[in-house]
C-alpha positions in Angstrom: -6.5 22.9 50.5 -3.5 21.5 49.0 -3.5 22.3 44.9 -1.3 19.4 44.0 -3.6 16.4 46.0 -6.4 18.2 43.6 -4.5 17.7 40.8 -3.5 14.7 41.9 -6.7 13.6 42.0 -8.2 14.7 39.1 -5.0 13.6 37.1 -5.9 10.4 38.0 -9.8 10.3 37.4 -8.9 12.1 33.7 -7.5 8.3 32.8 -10.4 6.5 33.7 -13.3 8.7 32.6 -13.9 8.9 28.7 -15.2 12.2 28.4 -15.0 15.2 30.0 -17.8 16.4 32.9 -20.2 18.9 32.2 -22.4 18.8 35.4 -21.6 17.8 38.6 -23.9 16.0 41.0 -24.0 15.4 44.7 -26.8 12.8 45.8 -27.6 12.8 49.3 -29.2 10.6 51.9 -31.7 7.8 50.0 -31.2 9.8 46.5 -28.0 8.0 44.6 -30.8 6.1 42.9 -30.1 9.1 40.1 -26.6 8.0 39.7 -28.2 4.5 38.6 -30.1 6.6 35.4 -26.6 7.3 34.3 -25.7 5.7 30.0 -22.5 4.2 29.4 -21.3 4.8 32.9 -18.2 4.9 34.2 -18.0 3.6 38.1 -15.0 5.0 40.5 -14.9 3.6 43.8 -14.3 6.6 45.9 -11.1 4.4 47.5 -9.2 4.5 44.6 -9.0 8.0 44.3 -5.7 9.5 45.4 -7.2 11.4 48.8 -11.0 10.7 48.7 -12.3 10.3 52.1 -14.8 6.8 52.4 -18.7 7.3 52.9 -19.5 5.6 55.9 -23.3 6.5 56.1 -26.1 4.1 55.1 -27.5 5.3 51.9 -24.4 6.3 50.3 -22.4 4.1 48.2 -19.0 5.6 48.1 -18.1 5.7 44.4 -18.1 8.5 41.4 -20.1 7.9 38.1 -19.4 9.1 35.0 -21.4 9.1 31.9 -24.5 10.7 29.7 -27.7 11.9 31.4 -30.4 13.4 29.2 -27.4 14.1 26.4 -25.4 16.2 29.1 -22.1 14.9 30.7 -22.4 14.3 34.4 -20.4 13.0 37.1 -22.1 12.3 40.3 -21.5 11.9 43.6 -22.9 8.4 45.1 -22.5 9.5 48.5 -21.0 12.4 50.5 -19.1 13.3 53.5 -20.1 15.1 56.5 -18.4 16.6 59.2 -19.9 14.2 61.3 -18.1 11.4 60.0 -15.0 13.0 61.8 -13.7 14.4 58.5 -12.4 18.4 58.3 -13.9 20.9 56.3 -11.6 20.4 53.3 -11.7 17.0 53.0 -15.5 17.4 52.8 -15.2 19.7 50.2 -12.1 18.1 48.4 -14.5 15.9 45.9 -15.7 19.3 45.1 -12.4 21.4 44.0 -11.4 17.6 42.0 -14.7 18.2 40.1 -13.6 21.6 39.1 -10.1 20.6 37.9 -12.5 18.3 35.4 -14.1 20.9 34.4 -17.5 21.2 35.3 -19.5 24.7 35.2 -22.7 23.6 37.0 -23.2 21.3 39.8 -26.6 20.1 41.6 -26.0 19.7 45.4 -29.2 17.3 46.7 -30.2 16.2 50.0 -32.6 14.9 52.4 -33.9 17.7 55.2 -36.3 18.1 57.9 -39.0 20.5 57.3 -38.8 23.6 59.7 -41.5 25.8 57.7 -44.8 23.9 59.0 -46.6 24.4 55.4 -44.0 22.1 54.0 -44.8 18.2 54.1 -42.8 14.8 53.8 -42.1 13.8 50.3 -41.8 17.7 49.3 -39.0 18.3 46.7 -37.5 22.0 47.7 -35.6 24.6 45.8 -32.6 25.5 47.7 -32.6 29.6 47.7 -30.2 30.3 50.4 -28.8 28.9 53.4 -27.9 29.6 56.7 -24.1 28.0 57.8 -24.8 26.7 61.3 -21.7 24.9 61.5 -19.2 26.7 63.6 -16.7 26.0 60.4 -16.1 27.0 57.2 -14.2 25.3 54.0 -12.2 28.4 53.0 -10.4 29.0 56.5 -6.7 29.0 56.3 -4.3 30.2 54.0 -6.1 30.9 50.5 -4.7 29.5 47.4 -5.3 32.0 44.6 -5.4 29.3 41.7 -8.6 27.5 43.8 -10.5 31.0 44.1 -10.1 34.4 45.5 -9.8 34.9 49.1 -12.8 36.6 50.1 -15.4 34.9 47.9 -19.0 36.5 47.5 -22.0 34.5 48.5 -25.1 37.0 47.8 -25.5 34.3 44.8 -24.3 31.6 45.7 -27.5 29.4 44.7 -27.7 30.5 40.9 -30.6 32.7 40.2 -31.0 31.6 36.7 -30.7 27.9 37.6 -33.3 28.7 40.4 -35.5 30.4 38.0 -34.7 27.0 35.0 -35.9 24.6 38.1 -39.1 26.4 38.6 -40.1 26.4 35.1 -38.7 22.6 34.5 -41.6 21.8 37.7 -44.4 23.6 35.6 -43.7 21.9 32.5 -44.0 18.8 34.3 -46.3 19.1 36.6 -44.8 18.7 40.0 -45.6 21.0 42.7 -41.7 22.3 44.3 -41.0 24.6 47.3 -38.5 27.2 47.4 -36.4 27.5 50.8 -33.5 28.6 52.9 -31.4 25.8 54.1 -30.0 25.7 57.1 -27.0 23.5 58.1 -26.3 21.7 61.2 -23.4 19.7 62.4 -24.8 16.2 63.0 -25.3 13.6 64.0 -27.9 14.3 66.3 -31.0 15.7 65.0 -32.1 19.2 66.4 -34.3 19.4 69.4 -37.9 21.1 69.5 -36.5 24.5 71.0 -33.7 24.6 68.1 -35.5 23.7 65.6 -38.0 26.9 67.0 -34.8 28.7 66.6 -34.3 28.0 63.5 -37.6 29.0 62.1 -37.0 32.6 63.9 -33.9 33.0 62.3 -35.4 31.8 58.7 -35.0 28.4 58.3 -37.2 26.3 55.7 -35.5 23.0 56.5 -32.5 21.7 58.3 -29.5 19.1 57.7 -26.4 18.0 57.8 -24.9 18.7 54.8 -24.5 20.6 51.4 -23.6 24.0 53.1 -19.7 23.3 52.9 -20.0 21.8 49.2 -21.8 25.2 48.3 -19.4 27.5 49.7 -16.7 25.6 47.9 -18.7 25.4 44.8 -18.8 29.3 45.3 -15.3 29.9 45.7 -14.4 28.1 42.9 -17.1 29.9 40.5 -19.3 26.9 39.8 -22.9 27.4 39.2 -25.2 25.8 42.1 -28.5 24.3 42.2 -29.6 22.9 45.3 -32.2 20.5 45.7 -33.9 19.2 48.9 -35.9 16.4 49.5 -38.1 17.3 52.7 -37.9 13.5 54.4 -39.4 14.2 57.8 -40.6 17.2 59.3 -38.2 18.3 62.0 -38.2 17.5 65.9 -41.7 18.9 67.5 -43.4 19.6 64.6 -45.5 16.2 64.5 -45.4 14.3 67.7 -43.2 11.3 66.8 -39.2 10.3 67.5 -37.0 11.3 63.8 -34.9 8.1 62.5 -32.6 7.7 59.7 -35.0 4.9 58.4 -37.6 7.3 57.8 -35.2 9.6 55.8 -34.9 6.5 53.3 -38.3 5.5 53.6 -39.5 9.3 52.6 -36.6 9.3 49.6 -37.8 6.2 48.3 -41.3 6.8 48.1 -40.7 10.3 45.9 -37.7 8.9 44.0 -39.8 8.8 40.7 -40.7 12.8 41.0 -37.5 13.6 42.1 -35.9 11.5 39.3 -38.3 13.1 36.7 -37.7 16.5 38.1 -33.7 16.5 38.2 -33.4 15.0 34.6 -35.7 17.4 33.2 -33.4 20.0 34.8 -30.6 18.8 33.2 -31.9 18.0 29.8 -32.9 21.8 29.0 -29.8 22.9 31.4 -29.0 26.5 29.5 -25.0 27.0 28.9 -23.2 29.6 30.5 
């Protein structure tokens, strides 16, 4: 990753945004809707950022906001990149590092994922405690620059414990039921068949996607805090006998977007500092 496009970057994002980031947020598939609960935002279309890639998926709108959430400073993500866009590893991840340079200390990576554990359900919120990088590809290959993070970075916590522990209790005090899950991350675009998804589950798999593991090994390297949230939008290939679409993802995301919307800003308003 090249330090001075970061810079770069972030440089130029500085002289638009009025205050400095706290939290970072990535909204996937069907969940940007968050971004729109965002007070005296500032809107950055991901285009006129030196080096952003362009979302290209439906359900992500390709631009940063900036602004107050529950009396915290955010900056979220209205959309993502995957690698099966055609983009590289870094420039998934590049959005990341830029957020870093701002200076956030926490970030909340969200998604929509197929269920793999069969006591899970559509419309199930899920705590991220793990994942599993079924990519074939990692963020940090190549030459390691020292001032982005060291070169063999530790992952044994990569999903915060603390924050794990603050999402569970934020749940309880609102009354939503959450699951708690390993993540595993697939390439894309296809979804998984009936015999990998089987595999999956052996191996220890809660839920599936196409996403969020590159962000969170970036985030890692880096020394943010992570919180990963997933929105369980289908259950995967030959759980339930029916053919998976990328309508359904929204459909699902849609129809809990109040309890996830409750549940991530209650998160954030009792956030505990470092």
């Amino acid at each position: 990753m090249n330090y001075n496009a970061v810079k770069q970057a972030s440089t130029y994002l500085q002289t638009e945004l009025e205050e400095k980031p706290e939290i970072g947020l990535i909204l996937g598939s069907g969940l940007g809707v968050l971004a729109e609960e965002i007070e005296n935002p500032v809107t950055i279309p991901y285009k006129d950022i030196p080096d952003f890639p362009e979302s290209t998926v439906a359900g992500h709108k390709g631009q940063l906001v900036a602004g107050q959430l529950k009396g915290k400073q955010v900056i979220a993500m209205q959309g993502r990149f995957h690698y099966y866009e055609g983009y590289s590893m870094k420039q998934i991840t590049f959005p990341v590092r830029v957020l870093k340079e701002l200076g956030i200390d926490s970030i909340m990576v969200t998604n929509a994922a197929g269920g793999i554990n069969e006591n899970f359900q559509a419309g199930d919120l899920m705590i991220i405690t793990d994942h599993i990088n079924n990519m074939g590809d990692s963020p940090l290959i190549g030459k390691n620059d020292d001032r982005l993070g060291v070169r063999f970075p530790d992952m044994s916590n990569v999903y915060d414990q603390s924050l794990i522990a603050h999402a569970e209790e934020c749940a309880k005090q609102i009354h939503i039921n959450v699951q708690k899950g390993i993540y595993v991350g697939n390439t894309g675009p296809a979804y998984e068949t009936p015999a990998e998804v089987r595999m999956l589950r052996t191996l220890g798999g809660d839920a599936v996607g196409m996403s969020t593991v590159p962000e969170v090994m970036v985030a890692g390297h880096a020394g943010i805090r992570v919180l990963g949230i997933s929105c369980i939008s289908n259950m995967a290939a030959g759980i339930l006998d029916q053919p998976l679409t990328h309508d359904e993802v929204i459909e699902t995301t849609e129809q809990v977007k109040e309890s996830f919307l409750k549940f991530v800003k209650q998160v954030i308003e009792t956030l505990p500092q470092r």
